[in-house]
PDB file of N, CA, C and O in Angstrom:
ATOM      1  N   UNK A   1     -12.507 -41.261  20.320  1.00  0.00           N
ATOM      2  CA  UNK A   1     -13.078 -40.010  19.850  1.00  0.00           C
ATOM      3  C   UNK A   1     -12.217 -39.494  18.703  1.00  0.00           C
ATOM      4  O   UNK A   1     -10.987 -39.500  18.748  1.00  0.00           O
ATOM      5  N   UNK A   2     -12.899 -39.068  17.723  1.00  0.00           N
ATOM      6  CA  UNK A   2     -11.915 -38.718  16.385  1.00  0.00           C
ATOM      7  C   UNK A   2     -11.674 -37.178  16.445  1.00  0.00           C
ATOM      8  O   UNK A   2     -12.128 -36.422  17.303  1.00  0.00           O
ATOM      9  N   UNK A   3     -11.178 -36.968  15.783  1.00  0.00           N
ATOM     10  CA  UNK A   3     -10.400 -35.076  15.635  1.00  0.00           C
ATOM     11  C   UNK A   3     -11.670 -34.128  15.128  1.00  0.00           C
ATOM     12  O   UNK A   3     -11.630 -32.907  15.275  1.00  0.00           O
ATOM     13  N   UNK A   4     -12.637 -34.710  14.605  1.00  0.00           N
ATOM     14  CA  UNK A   4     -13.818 -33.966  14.197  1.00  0.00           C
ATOM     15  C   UNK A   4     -14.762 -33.787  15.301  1.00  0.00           C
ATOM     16  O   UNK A   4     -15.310 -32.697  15.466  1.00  0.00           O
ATOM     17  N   UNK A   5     -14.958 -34.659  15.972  1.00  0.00           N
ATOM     18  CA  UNK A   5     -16.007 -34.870  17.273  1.00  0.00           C
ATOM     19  C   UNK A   5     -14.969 -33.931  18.056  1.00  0.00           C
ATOM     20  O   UNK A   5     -15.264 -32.740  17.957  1.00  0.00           O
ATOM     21  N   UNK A   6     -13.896 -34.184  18.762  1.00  0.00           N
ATOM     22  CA  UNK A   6     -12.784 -33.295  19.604  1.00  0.00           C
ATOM     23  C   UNK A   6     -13.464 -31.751  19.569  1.00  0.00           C
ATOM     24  O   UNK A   6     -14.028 -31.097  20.446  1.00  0.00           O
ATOM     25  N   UNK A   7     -13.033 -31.357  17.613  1.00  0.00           N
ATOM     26  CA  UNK A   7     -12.942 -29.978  17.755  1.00  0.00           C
ATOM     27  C   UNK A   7     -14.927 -29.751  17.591  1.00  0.00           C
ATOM     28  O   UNK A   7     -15.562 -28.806  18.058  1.00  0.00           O
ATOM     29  N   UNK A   8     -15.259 -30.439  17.132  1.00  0.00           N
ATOM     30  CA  UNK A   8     -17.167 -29.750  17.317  1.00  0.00           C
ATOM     31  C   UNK A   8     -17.327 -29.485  18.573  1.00  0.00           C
ATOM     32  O   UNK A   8     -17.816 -28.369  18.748  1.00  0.00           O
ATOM     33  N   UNK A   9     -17.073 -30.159  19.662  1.00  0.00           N
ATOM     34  CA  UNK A   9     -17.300 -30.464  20.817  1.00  0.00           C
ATOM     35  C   UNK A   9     -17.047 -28.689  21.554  1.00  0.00           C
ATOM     36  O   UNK A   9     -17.857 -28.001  22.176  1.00  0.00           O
ATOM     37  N   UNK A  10     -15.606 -28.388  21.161  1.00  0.00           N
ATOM     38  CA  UNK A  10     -14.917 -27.445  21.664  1.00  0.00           C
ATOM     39  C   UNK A  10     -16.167 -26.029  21.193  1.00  0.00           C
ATOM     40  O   UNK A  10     -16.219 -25.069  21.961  1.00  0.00           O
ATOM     41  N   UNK A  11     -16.832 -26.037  20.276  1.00  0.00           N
ATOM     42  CA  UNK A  11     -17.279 -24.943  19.581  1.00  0.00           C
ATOM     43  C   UNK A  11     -18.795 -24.349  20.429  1.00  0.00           C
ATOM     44  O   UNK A  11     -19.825 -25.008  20.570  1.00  0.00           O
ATOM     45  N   UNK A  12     -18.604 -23.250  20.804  1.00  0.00           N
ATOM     46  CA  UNK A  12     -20.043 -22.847  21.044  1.00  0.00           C
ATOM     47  C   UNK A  12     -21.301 -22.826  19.556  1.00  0.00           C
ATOM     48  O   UNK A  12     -21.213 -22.693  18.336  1.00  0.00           O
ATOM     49  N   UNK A  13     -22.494 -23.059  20.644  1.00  0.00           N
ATOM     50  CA  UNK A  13     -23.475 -23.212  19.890  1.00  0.00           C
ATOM     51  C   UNK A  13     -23.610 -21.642  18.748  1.00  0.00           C
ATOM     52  O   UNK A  13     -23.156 -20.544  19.069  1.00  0.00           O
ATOM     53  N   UNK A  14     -24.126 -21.855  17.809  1.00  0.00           N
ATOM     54  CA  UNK A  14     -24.430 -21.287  16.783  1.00  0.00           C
ATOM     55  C   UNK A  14     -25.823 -20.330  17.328  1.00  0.00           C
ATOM     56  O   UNK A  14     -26.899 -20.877  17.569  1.00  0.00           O
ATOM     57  N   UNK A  15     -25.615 -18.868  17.471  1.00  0.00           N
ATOM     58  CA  UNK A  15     -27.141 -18.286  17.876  1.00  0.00           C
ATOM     59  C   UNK A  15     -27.655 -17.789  16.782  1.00  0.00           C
ATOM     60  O   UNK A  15     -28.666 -17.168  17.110  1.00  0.00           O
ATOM     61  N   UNK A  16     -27.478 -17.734  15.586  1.00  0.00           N
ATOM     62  CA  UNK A  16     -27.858 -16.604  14.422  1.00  0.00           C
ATOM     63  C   UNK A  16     -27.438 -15.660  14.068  1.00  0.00           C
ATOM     64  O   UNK A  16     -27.249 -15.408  12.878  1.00  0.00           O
ATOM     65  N   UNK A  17     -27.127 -14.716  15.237  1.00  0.00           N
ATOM     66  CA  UNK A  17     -26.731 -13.570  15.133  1.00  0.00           C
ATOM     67  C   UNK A  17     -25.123 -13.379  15.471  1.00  0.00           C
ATOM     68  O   UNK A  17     -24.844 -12.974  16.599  1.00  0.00           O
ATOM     69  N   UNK A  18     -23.995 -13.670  14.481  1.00  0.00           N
ATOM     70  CA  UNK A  18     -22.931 -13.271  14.929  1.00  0.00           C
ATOM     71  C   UNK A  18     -22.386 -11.920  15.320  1.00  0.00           C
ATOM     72  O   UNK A  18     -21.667 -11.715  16.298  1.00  0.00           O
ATOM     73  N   UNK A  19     -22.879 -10.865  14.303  1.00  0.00           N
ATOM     74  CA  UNK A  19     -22.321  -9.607  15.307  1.00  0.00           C
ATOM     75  C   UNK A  19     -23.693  -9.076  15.296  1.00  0.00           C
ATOM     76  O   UNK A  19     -24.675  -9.439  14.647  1.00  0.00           O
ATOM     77  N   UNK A  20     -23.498  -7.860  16.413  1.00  0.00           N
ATOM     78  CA  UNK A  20     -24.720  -7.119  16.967  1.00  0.00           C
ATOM     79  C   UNK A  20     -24.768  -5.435  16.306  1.00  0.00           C
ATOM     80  O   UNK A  20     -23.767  -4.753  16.089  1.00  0.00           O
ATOM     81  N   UNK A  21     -25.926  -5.093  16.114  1.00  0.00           N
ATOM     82  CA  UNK A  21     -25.778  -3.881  15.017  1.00  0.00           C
ATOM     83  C   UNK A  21     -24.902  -2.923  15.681  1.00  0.00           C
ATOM     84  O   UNK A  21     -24.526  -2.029  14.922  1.00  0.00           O
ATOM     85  N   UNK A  22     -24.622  -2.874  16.448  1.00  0.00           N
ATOM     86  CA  UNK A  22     -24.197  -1.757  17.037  1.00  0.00           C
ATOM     87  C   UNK A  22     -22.297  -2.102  16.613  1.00  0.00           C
ATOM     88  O   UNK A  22     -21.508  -1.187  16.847  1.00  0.00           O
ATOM     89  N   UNK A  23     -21.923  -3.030  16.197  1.00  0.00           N
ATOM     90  CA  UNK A  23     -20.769  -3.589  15.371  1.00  0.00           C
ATOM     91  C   UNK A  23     -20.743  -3.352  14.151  1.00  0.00           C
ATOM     92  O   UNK A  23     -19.826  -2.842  13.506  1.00  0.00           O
ATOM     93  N   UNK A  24     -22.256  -3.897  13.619  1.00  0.00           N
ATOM     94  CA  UNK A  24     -22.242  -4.115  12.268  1.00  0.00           C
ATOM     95  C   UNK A  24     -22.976  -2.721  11.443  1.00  0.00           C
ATOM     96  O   UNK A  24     -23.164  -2.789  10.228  1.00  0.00           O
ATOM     97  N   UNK A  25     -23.280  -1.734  12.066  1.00  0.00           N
ATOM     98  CA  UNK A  25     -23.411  -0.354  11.670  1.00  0.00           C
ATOM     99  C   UNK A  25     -22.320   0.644  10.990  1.00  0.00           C
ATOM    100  O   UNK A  25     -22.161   1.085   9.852  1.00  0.00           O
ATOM    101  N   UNK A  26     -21.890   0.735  11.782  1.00  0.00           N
ATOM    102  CA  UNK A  26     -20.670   1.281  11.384  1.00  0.00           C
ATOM    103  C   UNK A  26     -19.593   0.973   9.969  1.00  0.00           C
ATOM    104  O   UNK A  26     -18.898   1.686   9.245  1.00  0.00           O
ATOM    105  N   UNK A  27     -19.835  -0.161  10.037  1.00  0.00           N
ATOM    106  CA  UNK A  27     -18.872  -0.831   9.249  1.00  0.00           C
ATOM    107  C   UNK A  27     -19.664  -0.636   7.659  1.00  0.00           C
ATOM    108  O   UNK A  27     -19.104  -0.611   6.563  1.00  0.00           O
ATOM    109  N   UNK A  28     -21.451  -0.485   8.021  1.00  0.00           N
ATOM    110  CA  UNK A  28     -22.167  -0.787   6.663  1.00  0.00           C
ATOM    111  C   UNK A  28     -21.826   0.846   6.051  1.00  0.00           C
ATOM    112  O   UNK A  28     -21.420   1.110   4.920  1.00  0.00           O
ATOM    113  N   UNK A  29     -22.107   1.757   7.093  1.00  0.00           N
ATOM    114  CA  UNK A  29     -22.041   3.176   6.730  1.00  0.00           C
ATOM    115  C   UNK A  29     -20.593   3.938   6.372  1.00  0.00           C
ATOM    116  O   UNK A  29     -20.353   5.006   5.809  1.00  0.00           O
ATOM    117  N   UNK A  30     -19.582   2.712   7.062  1.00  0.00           N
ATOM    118  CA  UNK A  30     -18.234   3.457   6.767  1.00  0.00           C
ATOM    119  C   UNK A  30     -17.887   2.971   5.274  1.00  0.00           C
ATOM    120  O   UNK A  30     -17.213   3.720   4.566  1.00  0.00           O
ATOM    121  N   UNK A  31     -18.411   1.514   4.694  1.00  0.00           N
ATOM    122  CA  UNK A  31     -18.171   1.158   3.542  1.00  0.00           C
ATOM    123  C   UNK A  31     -19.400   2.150   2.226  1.00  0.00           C
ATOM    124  O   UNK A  31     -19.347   2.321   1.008  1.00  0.00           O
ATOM    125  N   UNK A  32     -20.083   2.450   2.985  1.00  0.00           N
ATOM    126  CA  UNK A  32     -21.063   3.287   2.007  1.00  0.00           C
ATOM    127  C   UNK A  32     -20.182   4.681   1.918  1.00  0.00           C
ATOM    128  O   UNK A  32     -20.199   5.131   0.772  1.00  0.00           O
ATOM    129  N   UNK A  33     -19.501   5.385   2.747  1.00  0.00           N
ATOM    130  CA  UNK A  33     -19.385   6.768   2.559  1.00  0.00           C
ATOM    131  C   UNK A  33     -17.825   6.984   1.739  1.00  0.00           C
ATOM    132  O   UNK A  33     -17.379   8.018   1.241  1.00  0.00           O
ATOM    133  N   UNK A  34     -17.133   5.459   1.815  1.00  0.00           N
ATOM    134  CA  UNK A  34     -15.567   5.399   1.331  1.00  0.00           C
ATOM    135  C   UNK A  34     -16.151   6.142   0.080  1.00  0.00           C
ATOM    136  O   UNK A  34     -16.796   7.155   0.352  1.00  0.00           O
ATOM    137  N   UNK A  35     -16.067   5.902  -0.884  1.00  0.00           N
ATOM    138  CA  UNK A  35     -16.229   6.245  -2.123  1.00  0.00           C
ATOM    139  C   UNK A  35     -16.502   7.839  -2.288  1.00  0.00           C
ATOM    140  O   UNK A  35     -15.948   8.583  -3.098  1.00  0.00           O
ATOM    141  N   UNK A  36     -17.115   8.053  -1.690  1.00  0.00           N
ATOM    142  CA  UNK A  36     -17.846   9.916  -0.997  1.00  0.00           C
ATOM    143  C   UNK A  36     -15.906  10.134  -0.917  1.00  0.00           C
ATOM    144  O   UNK A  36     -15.179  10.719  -1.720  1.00  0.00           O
ATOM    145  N   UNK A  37     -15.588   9.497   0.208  1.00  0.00           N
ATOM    146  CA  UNK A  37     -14.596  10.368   0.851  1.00  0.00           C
ATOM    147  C   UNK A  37     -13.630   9.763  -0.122  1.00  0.00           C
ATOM    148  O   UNK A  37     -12.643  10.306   0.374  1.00  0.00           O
ATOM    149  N   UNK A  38     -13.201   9.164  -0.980  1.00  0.00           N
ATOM    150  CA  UNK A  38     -11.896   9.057  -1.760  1.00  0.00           C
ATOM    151  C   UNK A  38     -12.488  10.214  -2.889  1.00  0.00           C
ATOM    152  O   UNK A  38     -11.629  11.053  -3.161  1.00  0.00           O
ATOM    153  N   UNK A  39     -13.675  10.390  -3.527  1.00  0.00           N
ATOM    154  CA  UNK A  39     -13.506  11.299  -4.155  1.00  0.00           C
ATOM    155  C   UNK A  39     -13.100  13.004  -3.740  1.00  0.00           C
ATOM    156  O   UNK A  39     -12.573  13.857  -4.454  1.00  0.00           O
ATOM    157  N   UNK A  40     -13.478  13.076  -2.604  1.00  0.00           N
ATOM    158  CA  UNK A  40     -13.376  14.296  -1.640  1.00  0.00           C
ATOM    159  C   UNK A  40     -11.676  14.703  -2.032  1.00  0.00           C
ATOM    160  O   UNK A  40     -11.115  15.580  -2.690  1.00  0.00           O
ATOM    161  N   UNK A  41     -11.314  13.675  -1.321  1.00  0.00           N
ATOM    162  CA  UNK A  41      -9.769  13.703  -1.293  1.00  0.00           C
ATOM    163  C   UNK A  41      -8.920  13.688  -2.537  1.00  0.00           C
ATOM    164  O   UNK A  41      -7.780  14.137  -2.657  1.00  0.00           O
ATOM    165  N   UNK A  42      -9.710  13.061  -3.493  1.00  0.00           N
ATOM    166  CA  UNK A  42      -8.884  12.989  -4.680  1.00  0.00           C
ATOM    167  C   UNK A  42      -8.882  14.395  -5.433  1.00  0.00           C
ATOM    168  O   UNK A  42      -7.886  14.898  -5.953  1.00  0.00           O
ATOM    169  N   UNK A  43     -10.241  14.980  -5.404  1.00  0.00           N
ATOM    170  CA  UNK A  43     -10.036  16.454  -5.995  1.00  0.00           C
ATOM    171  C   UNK A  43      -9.604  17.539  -5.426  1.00  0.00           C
ATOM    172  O   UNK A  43      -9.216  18.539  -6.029  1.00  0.00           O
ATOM    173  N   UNK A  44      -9.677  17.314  -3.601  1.00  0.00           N
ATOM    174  CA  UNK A  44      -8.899  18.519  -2.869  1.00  0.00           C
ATOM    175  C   UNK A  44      -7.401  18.410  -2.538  1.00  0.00           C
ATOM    176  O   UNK A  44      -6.795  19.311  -1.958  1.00  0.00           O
ATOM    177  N   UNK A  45      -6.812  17.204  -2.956  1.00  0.00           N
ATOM    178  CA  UNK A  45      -5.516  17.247  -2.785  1.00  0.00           C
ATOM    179  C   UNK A  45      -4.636  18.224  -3.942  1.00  0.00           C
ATOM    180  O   UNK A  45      -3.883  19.166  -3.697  1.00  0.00           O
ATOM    181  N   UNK A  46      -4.899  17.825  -4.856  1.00  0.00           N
ATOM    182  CA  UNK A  46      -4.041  18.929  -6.081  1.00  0.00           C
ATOM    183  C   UNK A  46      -3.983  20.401  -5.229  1.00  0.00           C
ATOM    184  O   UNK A  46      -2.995  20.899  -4.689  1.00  0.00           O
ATOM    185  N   UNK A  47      -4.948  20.768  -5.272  1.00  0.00           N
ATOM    186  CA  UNK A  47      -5.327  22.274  -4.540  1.00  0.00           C
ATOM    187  C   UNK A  47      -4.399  22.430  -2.710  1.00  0.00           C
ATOM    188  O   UNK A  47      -3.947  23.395  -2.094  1.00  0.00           O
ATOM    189  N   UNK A  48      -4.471  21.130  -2.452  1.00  0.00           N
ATOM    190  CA  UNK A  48      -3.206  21.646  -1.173  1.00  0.00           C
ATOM    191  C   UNK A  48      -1.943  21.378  -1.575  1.00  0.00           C
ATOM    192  O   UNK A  48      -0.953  21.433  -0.846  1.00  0.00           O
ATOM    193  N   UNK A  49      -1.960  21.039  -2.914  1.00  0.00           N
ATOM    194  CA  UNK A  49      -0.437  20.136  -3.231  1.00  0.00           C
ATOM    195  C   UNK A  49      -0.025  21.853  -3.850  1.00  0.00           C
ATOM    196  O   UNK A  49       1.071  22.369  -4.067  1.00  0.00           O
ATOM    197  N   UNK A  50      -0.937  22.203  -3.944  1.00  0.00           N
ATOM    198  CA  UNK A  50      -0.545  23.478  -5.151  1.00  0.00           C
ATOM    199  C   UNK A  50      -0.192  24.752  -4.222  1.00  0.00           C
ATOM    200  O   UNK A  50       0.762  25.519  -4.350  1.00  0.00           O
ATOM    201  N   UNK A  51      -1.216  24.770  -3.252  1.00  0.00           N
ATOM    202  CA  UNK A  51      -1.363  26.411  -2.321  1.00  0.00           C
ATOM    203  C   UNK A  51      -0.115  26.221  -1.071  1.00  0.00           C
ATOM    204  O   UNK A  51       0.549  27.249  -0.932  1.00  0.00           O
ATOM    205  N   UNK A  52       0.202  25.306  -0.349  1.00  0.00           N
ATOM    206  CA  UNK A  52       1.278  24.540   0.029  1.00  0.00           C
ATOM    207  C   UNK A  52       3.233  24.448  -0.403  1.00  0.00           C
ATOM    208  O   UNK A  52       4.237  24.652   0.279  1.00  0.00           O
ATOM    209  N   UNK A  53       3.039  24.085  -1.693  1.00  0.00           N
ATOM    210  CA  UNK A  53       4.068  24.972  -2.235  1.00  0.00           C
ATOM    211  C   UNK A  53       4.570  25.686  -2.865  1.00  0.00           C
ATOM    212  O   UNK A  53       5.750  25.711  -3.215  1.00  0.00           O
ATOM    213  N   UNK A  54       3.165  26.839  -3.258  1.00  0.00           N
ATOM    214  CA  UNK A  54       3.407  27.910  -4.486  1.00  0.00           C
ATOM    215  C   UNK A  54       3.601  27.855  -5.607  1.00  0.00           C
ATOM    216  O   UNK A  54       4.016  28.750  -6.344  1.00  0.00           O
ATOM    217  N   UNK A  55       3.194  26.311  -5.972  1.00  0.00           N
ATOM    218  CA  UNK A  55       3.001  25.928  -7.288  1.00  0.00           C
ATOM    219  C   UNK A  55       2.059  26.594  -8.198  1.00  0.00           C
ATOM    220  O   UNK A  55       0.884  26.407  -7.882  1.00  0.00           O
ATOM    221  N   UNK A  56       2.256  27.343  -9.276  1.00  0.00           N
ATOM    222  CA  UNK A  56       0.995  27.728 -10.091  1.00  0.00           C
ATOM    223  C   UNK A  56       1.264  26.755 -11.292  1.00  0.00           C
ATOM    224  O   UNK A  56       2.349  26.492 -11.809  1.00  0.00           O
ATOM    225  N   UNK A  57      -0.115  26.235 -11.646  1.00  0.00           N
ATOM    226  CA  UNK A  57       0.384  25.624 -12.835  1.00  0.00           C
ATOM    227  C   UNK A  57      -0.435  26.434 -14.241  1.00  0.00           C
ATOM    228  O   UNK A  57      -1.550  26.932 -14.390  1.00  0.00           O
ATOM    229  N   UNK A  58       0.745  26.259 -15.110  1.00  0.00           N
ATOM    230  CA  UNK A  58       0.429  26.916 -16.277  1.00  0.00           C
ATOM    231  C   UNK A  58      -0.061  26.679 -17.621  1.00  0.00           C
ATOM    232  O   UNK A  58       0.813  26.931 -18.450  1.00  0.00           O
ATOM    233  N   UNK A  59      -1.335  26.215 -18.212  1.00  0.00           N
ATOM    234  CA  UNK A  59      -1.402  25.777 -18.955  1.00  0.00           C
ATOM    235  C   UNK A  59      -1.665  26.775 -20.434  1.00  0.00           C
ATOM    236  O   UNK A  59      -2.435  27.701 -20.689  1.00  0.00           O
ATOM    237  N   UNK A  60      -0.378  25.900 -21.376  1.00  0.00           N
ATOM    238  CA  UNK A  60      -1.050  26.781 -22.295  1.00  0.00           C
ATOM    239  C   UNK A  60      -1.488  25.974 -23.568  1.00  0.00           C
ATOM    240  O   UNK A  60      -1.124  24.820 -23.797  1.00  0.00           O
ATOM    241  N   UNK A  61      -2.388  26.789 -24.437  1.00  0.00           N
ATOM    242  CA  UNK A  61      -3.714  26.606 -25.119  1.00  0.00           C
ATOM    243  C   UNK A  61      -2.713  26.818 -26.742  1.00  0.00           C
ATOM    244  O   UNK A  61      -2.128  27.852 -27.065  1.00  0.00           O
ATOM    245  N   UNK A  62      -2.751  25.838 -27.347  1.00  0.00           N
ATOM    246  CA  UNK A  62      -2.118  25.599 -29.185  1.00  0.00           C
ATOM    247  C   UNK A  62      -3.389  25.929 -29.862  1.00  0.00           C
ATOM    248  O   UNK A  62      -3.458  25.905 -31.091  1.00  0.00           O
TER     249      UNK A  62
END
């Protein structure tokens, strides 16, 4: 028996369906909303970085 037959042998059958939605849900909706939530975070952080430690920032206009 050769090392290819060995390990096929070892392998369960193939059903179609490797994961079940209730796996593969989550994962579709958590990769859809990343982008939502890095922008969220990217514009409300300044604003806790600022109110946090009494930073005012001052810009001035030439």
């Amino acid at each position: 028996m050769s090392v290819t037959e060995e390990h096929s042998a070892a392998l369960p059958a193939y059903s179609g369906h490797p994961f079940s939605w209730r796996f593969a849900t989550p994962l579709f909706v958590g990769s859809a909303l990343n982008p939502i939530n890095s922008s969220l975070i990217a514009t409300a952080l300044p604003v806790f970085i600022r109110s946090a430690s009494g930073f005012t920032l001052v810009v001035k206009r030439i």
